[in-house]
Structure formats: C-alpha cells, structure tokens
C-alpha positions in Angstrom: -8.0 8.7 242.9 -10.9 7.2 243.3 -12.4 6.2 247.0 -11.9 3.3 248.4 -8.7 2.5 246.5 -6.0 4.0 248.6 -4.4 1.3 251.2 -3.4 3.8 254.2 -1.7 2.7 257.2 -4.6 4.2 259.1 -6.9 1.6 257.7 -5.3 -1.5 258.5 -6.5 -4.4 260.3 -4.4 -4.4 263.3 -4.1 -8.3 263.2 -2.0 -7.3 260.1 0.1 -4.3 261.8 0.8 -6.7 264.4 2.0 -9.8 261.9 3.9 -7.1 259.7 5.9 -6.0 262.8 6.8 -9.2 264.0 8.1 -10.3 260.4 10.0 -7.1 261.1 11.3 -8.0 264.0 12.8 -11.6 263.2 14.4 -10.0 260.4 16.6 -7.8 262.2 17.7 -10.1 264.8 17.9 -12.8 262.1 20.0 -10.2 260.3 22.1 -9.4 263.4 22.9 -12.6 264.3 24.4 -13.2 260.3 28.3 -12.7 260.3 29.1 -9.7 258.3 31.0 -11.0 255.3 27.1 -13.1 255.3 24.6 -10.8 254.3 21.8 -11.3 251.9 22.5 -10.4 248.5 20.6 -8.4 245.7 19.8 -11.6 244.1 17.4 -12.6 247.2 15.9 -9.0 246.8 14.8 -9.5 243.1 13.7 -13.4 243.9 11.6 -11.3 246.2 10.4 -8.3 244.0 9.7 -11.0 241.0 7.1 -12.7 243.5 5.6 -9.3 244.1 5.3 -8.8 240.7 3.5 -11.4 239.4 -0.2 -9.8 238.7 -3.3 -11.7 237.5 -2.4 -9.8 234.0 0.4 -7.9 232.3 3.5 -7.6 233.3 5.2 -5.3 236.4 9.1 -4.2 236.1 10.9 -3.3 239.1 14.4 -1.2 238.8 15.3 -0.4 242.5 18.5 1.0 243.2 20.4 2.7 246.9 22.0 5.6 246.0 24.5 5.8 248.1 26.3 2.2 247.9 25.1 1.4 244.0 23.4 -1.8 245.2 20.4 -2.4 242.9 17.7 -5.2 241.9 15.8 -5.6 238.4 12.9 -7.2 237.4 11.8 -7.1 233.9 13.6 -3.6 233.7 14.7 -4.0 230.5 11.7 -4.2 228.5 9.6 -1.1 227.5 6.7 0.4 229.3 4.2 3.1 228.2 4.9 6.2 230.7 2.2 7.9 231.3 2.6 10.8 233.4 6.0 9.6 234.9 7.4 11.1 231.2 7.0 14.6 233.0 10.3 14.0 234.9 12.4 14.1 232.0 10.5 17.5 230.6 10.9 18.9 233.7 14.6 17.8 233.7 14.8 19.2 230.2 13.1 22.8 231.4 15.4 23.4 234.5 19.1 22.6 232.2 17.5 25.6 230.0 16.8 27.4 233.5 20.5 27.0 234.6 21.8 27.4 230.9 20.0 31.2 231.7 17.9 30.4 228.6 14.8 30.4 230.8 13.7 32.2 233.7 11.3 30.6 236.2 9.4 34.1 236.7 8.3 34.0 233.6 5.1 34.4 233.0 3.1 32.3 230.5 -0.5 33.6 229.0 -2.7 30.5 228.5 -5.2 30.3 225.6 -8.0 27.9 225.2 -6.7 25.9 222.5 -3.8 25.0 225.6 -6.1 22.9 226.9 -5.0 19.0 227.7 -7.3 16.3 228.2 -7.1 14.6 231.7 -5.9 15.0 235.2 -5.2 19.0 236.7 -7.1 22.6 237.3 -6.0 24.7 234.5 -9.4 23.0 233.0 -11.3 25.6 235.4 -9.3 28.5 234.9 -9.5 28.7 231.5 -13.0 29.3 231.8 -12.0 33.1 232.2 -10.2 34.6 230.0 -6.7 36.5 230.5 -5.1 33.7 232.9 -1.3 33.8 233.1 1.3 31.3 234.9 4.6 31.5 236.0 6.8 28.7 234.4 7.2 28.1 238.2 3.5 27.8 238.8 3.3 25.3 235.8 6.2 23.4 236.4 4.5 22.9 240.4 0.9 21.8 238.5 2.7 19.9 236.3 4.4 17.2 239.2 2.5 17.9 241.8 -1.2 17.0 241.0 0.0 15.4 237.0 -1.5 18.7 235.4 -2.0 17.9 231.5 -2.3 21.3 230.6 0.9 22.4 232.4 2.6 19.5 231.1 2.0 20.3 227.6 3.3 24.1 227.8 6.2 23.0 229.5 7.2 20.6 226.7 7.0 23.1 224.5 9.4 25.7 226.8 11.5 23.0 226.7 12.3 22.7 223.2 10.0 19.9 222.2 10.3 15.5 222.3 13.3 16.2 220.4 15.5 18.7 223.3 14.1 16.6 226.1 15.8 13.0 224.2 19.4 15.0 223.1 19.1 15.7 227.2 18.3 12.4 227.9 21.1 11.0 225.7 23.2 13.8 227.3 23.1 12.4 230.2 23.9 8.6 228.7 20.2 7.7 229.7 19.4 4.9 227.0 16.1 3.3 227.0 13.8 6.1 227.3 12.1 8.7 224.9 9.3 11.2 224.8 7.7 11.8 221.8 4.1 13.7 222.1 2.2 15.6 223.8 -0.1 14.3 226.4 -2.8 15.6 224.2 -1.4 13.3 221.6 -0.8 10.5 223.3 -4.4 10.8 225.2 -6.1 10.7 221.5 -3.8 8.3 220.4 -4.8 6.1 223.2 -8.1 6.2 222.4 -8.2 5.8 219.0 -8.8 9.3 217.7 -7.6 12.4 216.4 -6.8 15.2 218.5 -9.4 17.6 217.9 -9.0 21.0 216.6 -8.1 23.7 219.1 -11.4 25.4 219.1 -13.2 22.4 220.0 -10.3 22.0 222.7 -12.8 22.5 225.9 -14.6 20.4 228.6 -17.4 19.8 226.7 -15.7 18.9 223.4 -13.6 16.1 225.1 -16.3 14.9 226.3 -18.3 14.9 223.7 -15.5 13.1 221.6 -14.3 10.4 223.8 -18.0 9.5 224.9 -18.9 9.1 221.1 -15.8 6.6 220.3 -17.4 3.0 220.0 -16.2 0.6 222.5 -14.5 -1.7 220.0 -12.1 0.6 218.2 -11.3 1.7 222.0 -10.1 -1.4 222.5 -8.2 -1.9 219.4 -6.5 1.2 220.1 -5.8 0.3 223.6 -4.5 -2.9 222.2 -1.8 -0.9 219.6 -1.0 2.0 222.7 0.5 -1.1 224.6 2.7 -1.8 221.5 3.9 1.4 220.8 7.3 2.1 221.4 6.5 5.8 221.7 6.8 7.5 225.0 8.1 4.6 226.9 11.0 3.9 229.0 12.0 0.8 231.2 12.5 0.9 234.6 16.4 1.0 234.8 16.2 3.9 232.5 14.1 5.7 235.1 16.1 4.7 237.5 19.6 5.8 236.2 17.5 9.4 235.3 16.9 9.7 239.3 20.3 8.8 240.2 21.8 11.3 238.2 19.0 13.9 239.9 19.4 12.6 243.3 23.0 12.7 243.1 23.4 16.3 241.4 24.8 14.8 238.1 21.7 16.0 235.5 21.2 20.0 236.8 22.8 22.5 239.4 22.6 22.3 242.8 19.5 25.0 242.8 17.8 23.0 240.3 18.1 19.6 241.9 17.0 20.8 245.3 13.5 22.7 243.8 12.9 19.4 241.7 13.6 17.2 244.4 11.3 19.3 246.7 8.2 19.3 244.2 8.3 16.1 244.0 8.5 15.3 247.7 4.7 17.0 248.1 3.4 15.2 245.1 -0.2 14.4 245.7 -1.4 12.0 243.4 -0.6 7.8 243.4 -0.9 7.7 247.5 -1.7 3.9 247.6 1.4 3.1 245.3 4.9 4.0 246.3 4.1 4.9 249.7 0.9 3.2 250.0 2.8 0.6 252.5 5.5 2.5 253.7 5.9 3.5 256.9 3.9 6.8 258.0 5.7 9.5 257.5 8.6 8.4 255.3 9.5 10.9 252.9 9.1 10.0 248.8 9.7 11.9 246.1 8.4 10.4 243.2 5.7 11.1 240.0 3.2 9.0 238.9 1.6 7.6 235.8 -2.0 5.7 234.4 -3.3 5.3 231.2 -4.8 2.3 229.3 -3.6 -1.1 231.2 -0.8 0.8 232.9 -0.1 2.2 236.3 3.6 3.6 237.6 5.1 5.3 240.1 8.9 6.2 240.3 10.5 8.2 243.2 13.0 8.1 245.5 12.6 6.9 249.3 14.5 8.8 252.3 15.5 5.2 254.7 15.3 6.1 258.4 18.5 5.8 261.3 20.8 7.4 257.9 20.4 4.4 256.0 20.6 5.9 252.8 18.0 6.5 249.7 16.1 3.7 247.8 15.1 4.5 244.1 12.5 2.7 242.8 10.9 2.7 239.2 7.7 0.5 239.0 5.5 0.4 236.0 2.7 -1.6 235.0 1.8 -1.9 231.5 -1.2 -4.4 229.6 -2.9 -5.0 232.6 -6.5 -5.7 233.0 -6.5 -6.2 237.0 -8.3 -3.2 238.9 -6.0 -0.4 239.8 -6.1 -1.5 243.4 -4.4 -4.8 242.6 -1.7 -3.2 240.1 -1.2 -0.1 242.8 -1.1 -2.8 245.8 1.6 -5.1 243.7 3.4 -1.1 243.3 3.1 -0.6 247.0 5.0 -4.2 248.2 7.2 -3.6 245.7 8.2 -0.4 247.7 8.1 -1.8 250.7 10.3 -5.1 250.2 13.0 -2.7 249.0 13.0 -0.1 251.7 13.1 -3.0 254.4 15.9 -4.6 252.7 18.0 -1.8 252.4 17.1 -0.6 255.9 18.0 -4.2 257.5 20.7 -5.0 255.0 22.9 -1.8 254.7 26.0 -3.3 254.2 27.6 -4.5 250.4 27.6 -8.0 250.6 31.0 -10.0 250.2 31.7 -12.1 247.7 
C-alpha cells in the first residue's frame, strides 16, 4: 500500500466521527420506532450501494449477502470482473478439498527454484536469493492470502491440479460465473502486453528490466484488451455464493473451513477497502485484488451484539480514478451494508 492512501479511523476529522455517529444514532431510533412487519427492505439497501458506486470511471459491482437469514443486495453483480488476487480464494479452496480428500498433506514441504518466481506482490522474491529454500504447503498457502504472495500463489495452483481442478471444484460446488485460468505470472505478462519470460531470466532484475522496456502505448493497448478478457474473472454474486458455502461449511470440512477462515481473518493487505470504514476492531476476513484499472476486496464481516455475518464481494474493474477513490467507494460500500444489517436484522414482511 502506498502512504497516504489508507483511510483509518484514527485519522479522521472528528467533525466527521461526530456527524457519522449521529446519522447512527437517528437510524436506530428511526428504526425502533418502525412497526416490525415495517422494516426497510433490500431494495433500499442496493438504491443505497448503487449511489456508492458510482465512480468518476468504470464500473463498481456490489454482491452483499447475511449469512445467516439469506438477505442479500446486488449491484452490477452479474457482469464479469477481472480478479486479480481475489482468484486465490478459489485455489486455496481447490488445495484444502485435496487436503481433506488425503491427497495432500499440509506438512509438506515444497523446494522452491528460481524459475518459481512470480512477478508482483510477496517475499519469496528475497528468499530465493539463496539457494536451497523449502516451504511447507502450509507456509505457502499463509503467504499466498495473507500478504497476496505471487510466488506462493503460483505453486499452490499447481498442487492444486491446475485452472482446470480449481473450475470442476468450482462447478462442484454449483458456483457459476467464475473461472481461473493462468497463472499470476501469465496473467501479469498478459496484462502488460508481453510474454512471460523464460525461467532463467525469471529474477528481480529481469522483470524489471522487461516491464520498464515495454513502450507506454502497447501498455495501454494491452491494458485496454486485459479489461475485456473474459479470463480469470468472476462477478460478484459468484464470489459471494463461493463464501457462503465457506462460511457456512458447505465447500470443505470443518478443519479446513476454520484454518481458511482464520488466514483470512489476519490478512494484511487492502486496509483502506473492506474495513477501511468499519468500525475499529471488527473482525473481516476477506482477500484482496489490483491490477490494471481494477481494485477488489471480498470477505466476510463478523456484525457486533450477534447480529450475524455480512458477505461482501466488491470489484472494480476499467477504472482510471486513483486507488484512493476506487478503495474509498470499496470502503462505504462495506460500511452501508454492515450498518444495515446491524440496524435492520429482521426479514422484512411482505
């Protein structure tokens, strides 16, 4: 992340802390003054999440569901939306099924080579300075959500079968509307406009030395055919039906679900979207995503006083705006639908 981007509770104005808890505070009595068969239904919510939405360019879709009643709210959540990063839930999904199928052992222990190398976001980069480095498929599978490790990422598609295991999973599973189809290698080059270079030029230097040479036009163009793609996407209510089945112990065992769920909770990257306006100390598990016009986060939010958990699926794609405005429209997003749920926990009649 880069400074100055993340919107943190601790540096709000307080003339805005004091505004946002009095908005708070006429909701709930305006709410506990409403008969019950009267609440506000999920079609106010989306009215609400498609204002939030609207970005001086490309297009945000919202898929926000509570787990425990089914309620939900779309916006734009059919259409597809390049991945990014967020395409390491389903690989991870894919991993842990072989884990409880016995075909794969967690304590495993992987020996990396330099050729493994992934463009991008993680640490492996520095540790494969030194030769002789080997990581547990644990250890990977950690790098991989935690801190978006590319390297990690592309040695766990490959334990798990490949694109091709990770979508008979997904289909498994009835998730339509989502596929994974490269590496993250691949998909960086492809990105970008190039080839991905041959694994002895796979270091530090030689990405750099690639990308830096790539003329700024055929950048673009590339950019421009990357957003078209329908490659590695997914739209948000396909995201969001893969974390219900997680959250709700439908997609792996009861071991798996918990350590996935629990990685996910200390994820460390995307601070300023999800939870960028949430509440301190409310608990997310979610993974995010950015690459060329995009930026997504998808998680699941723990509601205070028992009021359930609120899935949400954002994702940004052909977006010129700076990251701050496309991670700020993530963050209200968040927000609108955790104080709904929280304020309006009951199904509405009809």
């Amino acid at each position: 992340m880069k400074a100055g981007v993340s919107v943190s509770a601790q540096g709000r104005q307080p003339g805005y802390l004091t505004m946002r808890r009095i908005a708070l505070c006429l909701l709930a009595l305006w709410l506990h003054g409403t008969a019950a068969n009267a609440w506000p239904n999920e079609q106010a919510l989306e009215q609400e999440l498609g204002r939030l939405a609207q970005l001086p360019s490309g297009t945000l879709g919202v898929a926000v569901v509570h787990v425990e009643s089914g309620r939900s709210a779309f916006v734009n959540a059919d259409e597809p939306y390049p991945m990014a990063s967020t395409f390491k839930v389903p690989v991870a999904v894919q991993l842990l099924h072989l884990v409880d199928e016995q075909s794969l052992r967690l304590d495993r222990m992987i020996d990396l080579a330099p050729a493994d190398l992934a463009p991008g976001s993680g640490m492996i980069t520095s540790l494969l300075d030194d030769p002789g480095v080997s990581l547990s498929l644990r250890n990977l599978l950690e790098l991989m959500l935690l801190i978006s490790d590319n390297t990690a990422a592309d040695l766990m598609l490959r334990e798990a079968g490949g694109p091709d295991a990770v979508n008979a999973r997904l289909r498994a599973l009835g998730v339509e509307g989502m596929r994974v189809d490269r590496s993250t290698l691949s998909l960086i080059a492809d990105a970008l406009g190039t080839a991905a270079p041959a694994p002895e030029s796979r270091t530090r230097a030689g990405y750099e030395t690639l990308f830096d040479a790539l003329p700024e036009d055929a950048v673009k163009t590339a950019r421009a055919a990357f957003a078209a793609d329908p490659r590695d996407t997914s739209s948000p209510r396909a995201m969001a039906e893969l974390l219900a089945k997680i959250w709700r112990g439908q997609a792996l065992s009861d071991a798996s679900t918990a350590l996935l769920i629990d990685i996910m909770s200390r994820c460390q990257t995307g601070q300023a979207r999800l939870k960028g306006m949430l509440p301190i100390g409310t608990e997310v598990a979610h993974k995010t995503g950015t690459i060329a016009g995009s930026a997504n986060d998808v998680g699941v939010i723990t509601l205070p006083h028992d009021a359930g958990h609120v899935i949400v699926a954002a994702f940004v794609k052909g977006s010129d705006a700076e990251m701050a405005a496309r991670e700020r429209a993530i963050a209200d997003v968040a927000r609108a639908a955790h104080d709904y749920f929280l304020f309006a926990p009951q199904a509405t009649a009809r």
